[in-house]
Structure formats: C-alpha cells, structure tokens
C-alpha positions in Angstrom: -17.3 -7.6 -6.0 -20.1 -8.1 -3.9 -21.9 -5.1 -1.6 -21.3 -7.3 1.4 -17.5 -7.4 0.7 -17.1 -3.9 -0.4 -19.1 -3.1 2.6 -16.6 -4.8 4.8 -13.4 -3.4 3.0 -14.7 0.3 3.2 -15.3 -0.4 7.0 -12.0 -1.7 7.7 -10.6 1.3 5.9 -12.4 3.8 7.4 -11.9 2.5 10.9 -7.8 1.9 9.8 -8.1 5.7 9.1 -9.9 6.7 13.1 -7.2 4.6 14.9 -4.8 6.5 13.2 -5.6 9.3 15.0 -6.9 7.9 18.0 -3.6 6.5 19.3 -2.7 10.2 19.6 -5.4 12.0 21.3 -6.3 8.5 23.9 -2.9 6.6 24.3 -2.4 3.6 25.9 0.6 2.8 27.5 1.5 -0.5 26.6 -0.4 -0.6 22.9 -0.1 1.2 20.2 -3.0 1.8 18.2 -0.8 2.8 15.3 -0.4 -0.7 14.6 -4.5 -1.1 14.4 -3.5 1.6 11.7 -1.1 0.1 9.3 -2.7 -3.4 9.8 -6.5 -2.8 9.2 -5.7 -1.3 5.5 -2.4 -3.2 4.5 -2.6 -6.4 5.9 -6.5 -7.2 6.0 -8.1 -4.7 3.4 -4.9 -4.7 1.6 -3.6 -8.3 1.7 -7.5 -9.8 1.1 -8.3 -7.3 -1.7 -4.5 -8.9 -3.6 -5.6 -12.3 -3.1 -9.6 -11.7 -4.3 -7.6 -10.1 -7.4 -5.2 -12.8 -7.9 -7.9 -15.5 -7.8 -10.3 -13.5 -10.5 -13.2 -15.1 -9.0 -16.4 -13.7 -7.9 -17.2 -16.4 -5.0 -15.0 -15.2 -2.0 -12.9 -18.7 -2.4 -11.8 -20.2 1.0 -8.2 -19.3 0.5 -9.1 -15.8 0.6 -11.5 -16.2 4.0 -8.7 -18.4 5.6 -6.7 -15.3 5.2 -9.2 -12.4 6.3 -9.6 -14.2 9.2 -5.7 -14.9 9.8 -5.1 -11.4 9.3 -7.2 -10.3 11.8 -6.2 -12.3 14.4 -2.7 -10.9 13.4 -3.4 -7.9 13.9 -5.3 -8.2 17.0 -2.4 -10.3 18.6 0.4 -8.3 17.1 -1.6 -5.3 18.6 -2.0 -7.1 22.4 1.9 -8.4 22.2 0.6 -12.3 22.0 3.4 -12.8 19.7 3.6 -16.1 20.0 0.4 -16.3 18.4 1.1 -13.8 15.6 4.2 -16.1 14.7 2.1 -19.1 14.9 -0.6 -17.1 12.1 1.8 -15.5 9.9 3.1 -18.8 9.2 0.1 -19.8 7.7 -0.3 -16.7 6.2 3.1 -17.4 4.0 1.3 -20.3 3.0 -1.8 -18.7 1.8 0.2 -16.3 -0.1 2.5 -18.6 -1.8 -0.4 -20.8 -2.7 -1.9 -18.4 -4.5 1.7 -17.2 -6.1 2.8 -20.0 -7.4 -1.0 -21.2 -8.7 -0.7 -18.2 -10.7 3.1 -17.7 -11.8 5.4 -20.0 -10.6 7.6 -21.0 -7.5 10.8 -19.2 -8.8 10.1 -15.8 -10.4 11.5 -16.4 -13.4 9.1 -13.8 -15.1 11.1 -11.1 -14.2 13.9 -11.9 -16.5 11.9 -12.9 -19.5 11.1 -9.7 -22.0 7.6 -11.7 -23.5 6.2 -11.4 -20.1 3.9 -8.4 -19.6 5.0 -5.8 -17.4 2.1 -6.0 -15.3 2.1 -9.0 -14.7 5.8 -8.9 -13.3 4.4 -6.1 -10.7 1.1 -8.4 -9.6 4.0 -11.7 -9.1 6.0 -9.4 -7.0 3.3 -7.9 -5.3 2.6 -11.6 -3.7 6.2 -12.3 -3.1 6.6 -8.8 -1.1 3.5 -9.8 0.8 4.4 -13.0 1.9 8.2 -12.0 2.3 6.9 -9.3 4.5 4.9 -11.4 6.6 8.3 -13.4 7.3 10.8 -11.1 8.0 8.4 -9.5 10.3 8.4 -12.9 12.1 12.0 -12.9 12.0 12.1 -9.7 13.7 9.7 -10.6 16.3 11.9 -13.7 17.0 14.9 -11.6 17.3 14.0 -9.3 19.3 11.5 -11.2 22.1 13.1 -14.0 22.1 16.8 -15.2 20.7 18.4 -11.2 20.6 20.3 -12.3 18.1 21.4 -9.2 16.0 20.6 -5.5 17.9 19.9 -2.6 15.8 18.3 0.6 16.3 15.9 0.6 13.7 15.3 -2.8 13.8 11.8 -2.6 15.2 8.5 -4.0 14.9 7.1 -0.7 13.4 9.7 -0.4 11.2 8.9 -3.9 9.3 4.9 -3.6 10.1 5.1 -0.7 7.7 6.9 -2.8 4.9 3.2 -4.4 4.5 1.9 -0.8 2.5 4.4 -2.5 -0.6 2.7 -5.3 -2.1 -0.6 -2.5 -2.4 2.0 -0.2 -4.3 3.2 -2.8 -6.6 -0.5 -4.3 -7.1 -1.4 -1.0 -7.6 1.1 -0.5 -10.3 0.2 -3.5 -11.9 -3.1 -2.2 -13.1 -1.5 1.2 -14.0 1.0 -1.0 -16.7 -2.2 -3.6 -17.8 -3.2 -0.3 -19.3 0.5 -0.1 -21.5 0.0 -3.1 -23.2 -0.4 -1.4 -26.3 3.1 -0.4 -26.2 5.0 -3.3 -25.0 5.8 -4.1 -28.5 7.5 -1.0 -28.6 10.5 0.5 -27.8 9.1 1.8 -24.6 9.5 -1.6 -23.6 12.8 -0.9 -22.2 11.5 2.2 -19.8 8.7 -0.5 -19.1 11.3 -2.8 -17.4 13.9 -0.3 -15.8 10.6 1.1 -14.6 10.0 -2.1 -12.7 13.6 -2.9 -11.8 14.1 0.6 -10.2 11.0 0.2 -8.2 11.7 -3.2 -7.1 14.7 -3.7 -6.0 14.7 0.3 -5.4 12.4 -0.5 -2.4 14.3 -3.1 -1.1 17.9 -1.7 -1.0 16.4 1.5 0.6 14.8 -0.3 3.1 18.7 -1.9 3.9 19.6 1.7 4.3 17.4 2.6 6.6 18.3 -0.6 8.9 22.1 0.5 8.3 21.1 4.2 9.0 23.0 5.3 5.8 21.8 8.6 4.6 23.5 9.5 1.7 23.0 6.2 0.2 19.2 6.5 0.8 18.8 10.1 -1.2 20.2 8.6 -4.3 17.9 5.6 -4.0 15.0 8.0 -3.4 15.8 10.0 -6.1 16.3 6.8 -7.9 12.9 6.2 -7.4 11.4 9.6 -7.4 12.7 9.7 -11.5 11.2 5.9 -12.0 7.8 7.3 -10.9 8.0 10.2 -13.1 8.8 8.0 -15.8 5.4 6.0 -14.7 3.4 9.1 -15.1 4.4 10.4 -18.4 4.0 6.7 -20.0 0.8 6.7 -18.3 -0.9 10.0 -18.9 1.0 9.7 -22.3 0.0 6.0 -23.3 -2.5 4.9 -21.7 -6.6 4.7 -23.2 -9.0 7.3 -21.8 -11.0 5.8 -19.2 -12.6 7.0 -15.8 -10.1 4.2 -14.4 -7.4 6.3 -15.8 -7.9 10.1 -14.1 -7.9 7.4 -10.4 -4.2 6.3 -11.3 -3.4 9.4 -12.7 -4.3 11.0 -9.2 -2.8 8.2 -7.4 0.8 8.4 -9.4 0.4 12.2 -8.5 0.3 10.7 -4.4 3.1 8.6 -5.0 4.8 11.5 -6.7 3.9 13.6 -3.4 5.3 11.0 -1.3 8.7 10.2 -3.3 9.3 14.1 -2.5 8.5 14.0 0.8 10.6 11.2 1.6 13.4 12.9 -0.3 13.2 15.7 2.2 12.6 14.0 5.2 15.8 12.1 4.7 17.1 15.8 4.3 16.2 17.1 7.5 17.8 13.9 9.3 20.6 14.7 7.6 20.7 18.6 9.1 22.9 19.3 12.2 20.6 19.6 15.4 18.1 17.6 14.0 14.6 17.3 16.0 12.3 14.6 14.7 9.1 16.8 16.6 9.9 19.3 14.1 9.7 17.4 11.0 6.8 15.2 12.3 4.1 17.5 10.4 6.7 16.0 7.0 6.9 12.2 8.0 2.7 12.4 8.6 2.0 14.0 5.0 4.5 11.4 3.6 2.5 8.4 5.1 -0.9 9.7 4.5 -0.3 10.8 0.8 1.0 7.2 0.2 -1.7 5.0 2.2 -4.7 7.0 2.2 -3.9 8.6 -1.0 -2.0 6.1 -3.8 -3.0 2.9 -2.2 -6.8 3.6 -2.0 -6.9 4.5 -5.5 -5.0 1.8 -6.6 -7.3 -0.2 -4.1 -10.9 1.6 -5.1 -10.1 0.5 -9.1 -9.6 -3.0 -8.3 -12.8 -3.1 -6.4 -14.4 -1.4 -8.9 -12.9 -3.0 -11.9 -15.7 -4.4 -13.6 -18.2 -1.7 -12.8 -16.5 1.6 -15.0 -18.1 4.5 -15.6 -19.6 4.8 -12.6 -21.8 7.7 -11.3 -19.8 10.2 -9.4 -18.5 13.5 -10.3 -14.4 12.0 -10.8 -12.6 15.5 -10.6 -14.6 16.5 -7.5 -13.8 13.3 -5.9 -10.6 13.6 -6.8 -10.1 17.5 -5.1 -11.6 15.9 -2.3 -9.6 13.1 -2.0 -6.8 15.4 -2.2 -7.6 17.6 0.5 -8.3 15.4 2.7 -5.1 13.1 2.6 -2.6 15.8 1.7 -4.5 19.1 4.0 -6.9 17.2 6.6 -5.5 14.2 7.2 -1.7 15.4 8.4 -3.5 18.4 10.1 -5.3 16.4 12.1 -2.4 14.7 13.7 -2.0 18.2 15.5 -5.0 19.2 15.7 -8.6 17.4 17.0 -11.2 19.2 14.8 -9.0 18.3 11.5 -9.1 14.5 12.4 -12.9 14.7 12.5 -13.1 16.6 8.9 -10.4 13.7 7.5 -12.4 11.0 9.3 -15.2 12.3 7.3 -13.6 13.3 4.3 -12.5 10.3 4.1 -15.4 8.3 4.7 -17.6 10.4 1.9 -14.5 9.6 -0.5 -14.2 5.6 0.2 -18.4 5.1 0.5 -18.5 6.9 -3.1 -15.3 5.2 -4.6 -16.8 1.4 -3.3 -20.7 2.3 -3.8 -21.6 4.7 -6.6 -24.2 3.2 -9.0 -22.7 1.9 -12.2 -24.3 3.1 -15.6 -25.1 0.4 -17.5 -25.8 -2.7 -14.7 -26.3 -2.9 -11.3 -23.7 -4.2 -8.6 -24.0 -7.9 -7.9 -25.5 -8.4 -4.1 
C-alpha cells in the first residue's frame, strides 16, 4: 500500500477517533457527531481498506475510488439528515460491494457449506456480504422511519444499524487470523474451524434480532455463545498458528474482542437489573465500543495495510501496552473526562502513525 493511501486511512482514523469525543464536550442539537465517528473508520477507512484487500491490487482500481468517494458523501449526508441523498449513494454502494463479491466468490454463497473451502476465505465472502447487506438494511431503516412508518420499534434506529457497519472489519479481520490455520485445515480441527465461523456468523445476526425484539435472556446465551467461539479462536491461534510479528497484532486484537465479548455480556446484565440507569453503566457501554473499534478492528486493519511489509521496525510489545492503554484506560476515560480525550487522541495517533509508517527491514514502502 502506498504512503499516500496509508496517509489518508490513518487520517480518517484518527479524526474518526476526535469526533468521537467531540460530539460530547461541543454538541449540536440537530447532528450528531457520533455518526462522523462510526462512519469515518467503518464505512470509509473500513469499507475502502475491504475492497483494496479483496481486489489484491496495488493500483487503487476505480471501483475502490468510486467507493471512498460514495462513502464520504454518505457519511456527510447521513450526518446533515439529506437522506434522500444517502439512499440515493448507498444504492450504489450495494453495487460496488457486490461487484467485487461476486468477481471474487460467487453470487450465492455457496462456500459456506462446502468443507474444501478454506476457512478464511468463508470469513473474507461474508465480510462483503455483511457490508453490503448493512448498507441496505440501513436504507431500509431510513425509509421506514422518514418516510413510509411502516413497522415502529424502539430500537429501531438509525444508530442502531449505523453501528452494524463495525461487522464486515470483524469478520475481515478474522479472515487473516484463519489464513494463518491453514496448516490445520486437513485436520481434525477442521470441525472447531467451521462451528468457529457458524457461531460467529450467524451468532451476530440473531443477536442483533434480539436486540430489535428487546429480548434479554435470549441475547446472554448468544453472547456467551459467542464469548466461547472467540475463546476457541484464540487457543487455535496462539496454539496453531506460525510465529510472526503479524501474529502478536491478532493475538492482541483477539484479546480486544475477548474484552468486548465480556463487556457486552455484562452490559446486557445490568439492563437486565431492577432500577436500571443507562448513565450508570455508560462508563461499560464506552469500554465495550472502544475495545472493539479502536482496539480489534485497528489491528485487524493495521495488518492488512501492512501485509506485505512484516517485520517492521517498531518495538511490538510496547506498542501493543500502548495500544492497550489507550483503548481500554484513555479512550473510555475520556468520555468523562476532557484531559483523558486529549491523552487517547494522542495515544492513539502515536499508535496508528507507527502501525501504518514504521520502516520495513528489508525494502522500503512503495511511494
């Protein structure tokens, strides 16, 4: 990847990272700058850096600048309410997606139900197919409820479905952690491979019908569901997997996700608990979205970027404590308090510049 794209992506995630702080300390009334948030990293970081991946090429192809671009003007119209124009872009969005989707795999999916396919390569399909399903059921949403009120439901809100985007980086992101399994998909461990993936998958999905249907009981043993399927994940990986610098990343990053399959356990708790206050748990549902975007999907993120350039020059274990403190200590302190945000801003900055620009040890980067 070129320094003038990873130049851009490390912007966009650092500035994802200040409006998520800045929404709190200068509101707006109308706008939420929340939205600037999720979108900047999932959507245009997120959603460009999947496509780049998918294509395997090292010329920025056109699908992927159609794309950038659409996403941004999603995001800036989703963010002003223009919603007519965000319907009109994610539409082509889907397209984009799909193109790419079925170029590389097929129209139906029918990967995920054959046992000669790699693992991995079942993650990176549905990766695309979460992204571009996503985009439309956010678009079904906005339709719904601006214009045709056909179906009301209390947690059926933009938000709600704007935060589904953060999905297709977990599952890309797992992708790369199972290319590193291949040498046991021969093996019996085949079979944790695939409940692995079948757990996670549709794991994600039914949850996210519970929380529509506001079932809570229903949603801890899908969590824990999940919680167990990630475990799984890190022993094969820190078990089976070769020893690279690529492989202390993931190992951090499946230690976020592991973080954030705990924290949604017990946030799902405390709804549950008579006189429940959602101010008092807001310190929980912070750490839980800042361990998983700022924490597993910029690793997951930083390798693919870096793919083709490990080792690199950087100190991995004291990146990785920094990394930690910032999106587990800094980042969901600074939510409360001012001086915090400004140590996670730059935290966070020192760990994504490193991540994207330290010097590689045997070539240099490609301008």
């Amino acid at each position: 990847m070129s320094v003038r794209l990873k130049f851009l992506f490390s912007f966009l995630m650092i500035t994802a990272l200040i409006f998520g702080f800045i929404h709190i300390y200068f509101p707006l009334q109308n706008y939420s700058f929340e939205r600037l948030h999720i979108f900047l990293f999932n959507l245009c970081t997120g959603g460009s850096i999947l496509l780049y991946y998918t294509q395997g090429k090292k010329p920025v192809s056109n699908t992927v600048r159609l794309f950038f671009a659409g996403s941004m003007l999603y995001a800036i119209s989703a963010f002003l309410k223009l919603y007519s124009v965000t319907l009109v872009v994610s539409f082509f969005l889907c397209l984009l997606v799909e193109k790419d989707r079925v170029s590389e795999f097929s129209w139906f999916p029918r990967a995920f139900f054959q046992k000669h396919v790699p693992v991995s390569q079942k993650f990176h399909q549905a990766s695309l197919l979460c992204l571009s399903t996503g985009i439309g059921m956010a678009s079904a949403v906005i339709l719904n409820n601006e214009y045709f009120h056909w179906v009301y439901m209390e947690k059926l809100v933009l938000n709600t479905f704007f935060l589904g985007f953060s999905f297709p980086l977990s599952l890309i992101t797992l992708s790369l952690v199972f290319s590193m399994l291949k040498n046991i998909e021969g093996s019996g461990y085949k079979v944790f491979m695939e409940l692995c993936f079948w757990t996670i998958t549709l794991g994600v999905i039914i949850f996210f019908v519970f929380i529509l249907l506001e079932r809570f009981i229903p949603q801890i043993f899908v969590t824990s569901a999940l919680f167990f399927a990630v475990v799984v994940v890190f022993c094969l990986y820190y078990t089976f997997a070769k020893s690279m610098q690529q492989k202390m990343f993931l190992t951090s990053g499946i230690g976020f996700l592991i973080v954030t399959a705990i924290t949604g356990i017990a946030y799902i708790f405390f709804q549950m608990s008579e006189g429940y206050d959602p101010q008092k748990t807001k310190w929980l549902l912070h750490l839980h979205v800042f361990a998983s975007l700022y924490g597993w999907n910029l690793c997951g993120l930083a390798v693919i970027c870096r793919f083709n350039d490990f080792p690199i020059q950087l100190h991995s274990s004291t990146v990785i404590f920094i990394h930690w403190l910032t999106a587990i200590v800094l980042a969901p302190l600074g939510v409360f308090y001012g001086w915090f945000a400004i140590l996670a801003i730059i935290g966070y900055s020192f760990i994504t510049l490193v991540l994207f620009f330290s010097g590689n040890h045997t070539k240099k980067v490609a301008l």
